[in-house]
N, C-alpha and C positions, 0 to 999 in steps of 0.2 A: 443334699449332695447328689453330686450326678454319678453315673452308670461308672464305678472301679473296677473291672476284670480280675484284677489282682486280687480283689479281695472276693469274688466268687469261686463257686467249687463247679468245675466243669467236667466231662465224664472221663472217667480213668482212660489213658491212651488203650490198654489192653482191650478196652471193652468197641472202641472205634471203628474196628474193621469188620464191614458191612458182606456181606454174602452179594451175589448174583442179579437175584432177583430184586435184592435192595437197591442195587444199584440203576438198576432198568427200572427208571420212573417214569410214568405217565407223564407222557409232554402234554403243554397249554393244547389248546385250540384257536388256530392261526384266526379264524372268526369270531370269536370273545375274549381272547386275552386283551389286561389294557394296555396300552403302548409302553406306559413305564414298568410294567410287570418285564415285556420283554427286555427292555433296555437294562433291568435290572440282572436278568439271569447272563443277558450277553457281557456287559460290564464284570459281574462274578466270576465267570468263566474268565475272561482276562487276569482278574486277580489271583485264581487258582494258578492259573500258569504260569505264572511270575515268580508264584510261592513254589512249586515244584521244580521248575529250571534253577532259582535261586539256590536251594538246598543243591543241587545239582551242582554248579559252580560250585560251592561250600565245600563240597567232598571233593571235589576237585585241587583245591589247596590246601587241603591237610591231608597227612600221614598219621593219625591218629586214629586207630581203627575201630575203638569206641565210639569215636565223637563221630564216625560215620557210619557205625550203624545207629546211633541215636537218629541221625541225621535220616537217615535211610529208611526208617520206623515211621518218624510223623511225615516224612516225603509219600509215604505211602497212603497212609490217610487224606495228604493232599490230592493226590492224582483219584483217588475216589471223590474227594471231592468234588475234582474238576469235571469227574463225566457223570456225578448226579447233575450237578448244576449244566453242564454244555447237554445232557438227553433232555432236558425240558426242553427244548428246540423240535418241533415236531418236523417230520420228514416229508410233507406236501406243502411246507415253505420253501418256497425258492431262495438259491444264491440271491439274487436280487433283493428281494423281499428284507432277507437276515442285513444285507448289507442296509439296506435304508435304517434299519435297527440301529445299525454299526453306526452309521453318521447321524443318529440321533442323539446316540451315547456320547459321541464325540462333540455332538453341539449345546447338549443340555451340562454334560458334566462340565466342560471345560468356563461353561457360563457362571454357572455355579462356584466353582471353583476360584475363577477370579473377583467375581463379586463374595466372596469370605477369604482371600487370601491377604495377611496381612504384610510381608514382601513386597513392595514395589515393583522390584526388581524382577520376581518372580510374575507380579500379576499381570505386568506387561509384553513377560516370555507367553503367558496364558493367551491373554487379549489377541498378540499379535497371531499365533497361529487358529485359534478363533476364526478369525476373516475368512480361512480356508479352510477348513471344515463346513464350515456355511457355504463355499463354493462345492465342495466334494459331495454335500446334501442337497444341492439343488443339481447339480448333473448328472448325479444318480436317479436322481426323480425325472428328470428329464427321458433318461433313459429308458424307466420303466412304463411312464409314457406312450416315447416310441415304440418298443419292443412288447410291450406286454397288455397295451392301453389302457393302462390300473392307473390311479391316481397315487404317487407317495403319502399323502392323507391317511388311505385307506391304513397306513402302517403306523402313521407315525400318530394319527389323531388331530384335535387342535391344538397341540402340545410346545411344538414345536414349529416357529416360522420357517418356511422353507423358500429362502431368499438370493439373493448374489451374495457372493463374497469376493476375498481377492483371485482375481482369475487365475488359472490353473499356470493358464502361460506365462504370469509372471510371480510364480511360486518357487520354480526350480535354481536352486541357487548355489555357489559353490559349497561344496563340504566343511572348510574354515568357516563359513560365515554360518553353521547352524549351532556353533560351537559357542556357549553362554560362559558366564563366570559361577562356581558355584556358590551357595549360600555355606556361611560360618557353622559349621557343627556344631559349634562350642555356645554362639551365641543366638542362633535363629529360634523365632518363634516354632513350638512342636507342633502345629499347625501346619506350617510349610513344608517339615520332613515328610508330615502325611499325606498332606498335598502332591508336593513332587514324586512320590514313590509311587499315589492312584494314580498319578494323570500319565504316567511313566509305564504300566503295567497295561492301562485300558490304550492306549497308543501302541505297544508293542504287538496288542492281541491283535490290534487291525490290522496293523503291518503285516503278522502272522499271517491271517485270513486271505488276505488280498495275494499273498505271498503263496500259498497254497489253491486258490479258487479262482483265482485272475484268468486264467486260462480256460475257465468251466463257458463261459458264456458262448455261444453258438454262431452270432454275428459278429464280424471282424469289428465294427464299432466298436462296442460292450469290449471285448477284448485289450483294444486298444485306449479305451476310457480306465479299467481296471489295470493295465499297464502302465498309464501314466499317475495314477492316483496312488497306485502304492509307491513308487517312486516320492512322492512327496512324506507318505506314512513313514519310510525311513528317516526321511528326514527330521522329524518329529520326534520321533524315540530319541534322534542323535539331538536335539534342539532340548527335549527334558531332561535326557538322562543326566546330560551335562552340569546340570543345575544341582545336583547329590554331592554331598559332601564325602570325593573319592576317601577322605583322610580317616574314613571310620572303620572300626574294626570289623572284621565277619561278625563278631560275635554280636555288636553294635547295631550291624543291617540284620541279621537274621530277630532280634528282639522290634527290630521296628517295624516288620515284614508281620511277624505275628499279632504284635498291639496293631498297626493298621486295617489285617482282618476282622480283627476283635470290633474294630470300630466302624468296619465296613456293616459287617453282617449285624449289630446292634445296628446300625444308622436305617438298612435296610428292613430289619423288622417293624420299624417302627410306623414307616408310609405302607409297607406291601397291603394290598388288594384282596390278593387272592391267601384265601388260607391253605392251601396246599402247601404252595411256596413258601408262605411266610412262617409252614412247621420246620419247611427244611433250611431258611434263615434259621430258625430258633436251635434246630439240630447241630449247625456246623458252627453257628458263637460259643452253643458247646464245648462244641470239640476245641475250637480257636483257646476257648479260655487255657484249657489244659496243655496247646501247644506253647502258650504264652510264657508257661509255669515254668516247662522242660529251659524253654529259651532262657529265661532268668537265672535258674539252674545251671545251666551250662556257664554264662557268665560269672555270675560266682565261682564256679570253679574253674576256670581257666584262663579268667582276666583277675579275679579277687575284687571284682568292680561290684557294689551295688545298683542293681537296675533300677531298683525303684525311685533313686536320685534320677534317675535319666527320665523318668515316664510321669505324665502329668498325674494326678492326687483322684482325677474324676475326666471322665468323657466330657 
């Protein structure tokens, strides 16, 4: 049998919250970390913030002051989460540098992704935005290039081809047309719920980032290359999110938000490299397990739904 979460004991939520100096971890070394160590910490930090804004929404639509500070307990633990995993990024990496990261993630995950996605539907929402991320990685490298005369290599390894893809200038497209159909809640593969909800989180981070650091670069180029490139990263989040089954309950998305970490940071322990990183994969499955348990919990008591009918038997 493979990896059940449900059926592990993960560490009590009380014992979770980490002091200070736990939090301020040793970041990699921009000159021996491996390429997918990075892409791995960058990708996480996407998922952590998915999981904290989520809960966020969630207490947003209820009046239930229990169920938000339940809510507001393991939301807490997330956003620790988020800045162990986002302080592994050492501070003598460039904007530049993180971004090639950034569209490394976006070219190996979404690859990935659709070659195990079983959805048609979905795997050709994958594919099609694919083509552009493979442009967004080679004009970023271009960039770095010109501006820095580093090679994108030196980031990404041999890991990763960095190639054309569909050109920028004919990416932008109306707002109606990034808008997909979504998959059956009721009947799609659980694969694809997990699918759409990573590829949906690791795309908003970008969006975020670009969103936030677009303006950091120094040369009006650079500027104007990360102005045009996040404009398409919206487009992306609106081109995934759309593909989620809107009909499911809070109660429905916050259990699938939790098993998809569960299954993130299992998935990630299992390749990581470096053992630093891969304690603190092993730390936060931990923790996931026990957000999983609260999540379940919560369902049972406020939908009378059993969760374990909803979540597959084994990873």
């Amino acid at each position: 049998m493979g990896f059940n979460p449900l059926t592990e004991k993960g560490i009590p939520i009380a014992k979770q919250l980490r002091n200070w100096s736990e939090l301020n971890v040793k970041p990699y070394d921009k000159h021996k970390v491996h390429p997918y160590t990075r892409t791995r910490i960058i990708f996480m930090n996407g998922i952590e913030v998915e999981g904290a804004m989520f809960t966020h929404q969630f207490a947003r639509h209820t009046d239930d002051l229990d169920l938000k500070r339940k809510l507001a307990l393991s939301r807490r633990i997330e956003q620790q989460q988020q800045k162990v995993v986002n302080w592994l990024i050492p501070p003598d990496e460039s904007v530049l540098e993180v971004t090639i990261g950034y569209e490394q993630v976006a070219v190996d995950l979404t690859s990935f992704l659709a070659q195990t996605e079983p959805d048609k539907y979905v795997k050709a929402a994958l594919d099609f935005a694919l083509l552009e991320d493979f442009d967004h990685l080679y004009r970023y490298a271009n960039l770095m290039d010109m501006v820095l005369g580093k090679k994108a290599e030196e980031v990404t390894g041999p890991y990763t081809e960095i190639t054309v893809g569909r050109p920028t200038s004919a990416e932008h497209r109306h707002p109606f047309d990034e808008v997909r159909n979504p998959y059956n809640g009721k009947s799609a593969d659980f694969l694809t719920k997990l699918h759409v909800l990573t590829i949906v989180a690791a795309e908003q981070q970008t969006m975020n980032f670009y969103m936030n650091v677009g303006n950091r670069p120094e040369q009006d180029l650079g500027r104007g290359l990360y102005q045009e490139i996040a404009q398409i990263e919206e487009q992306h989040v609106t081109h995934y999110e759309s593909l989620a089954d809107a009909k499911a309950s809070w109660f429905e998305r916050l259990l699938l938000h939790e098993y998809n970490e569960c299954w993130l940071y299992h998935s990630l322990m299992q390749e990581e490299q470096d053992a630093y990183v891969r304690s603190i994969w092993e730390q936060h499955l931990n923790m996931e397990i026990e957000h999983l348990r609260i999540a379940c919990d919560l369902m049972k008591e406020y939908t009378k739904q059993d969760p374990e009918k909803m979540l597959p038997s084994s990873m």
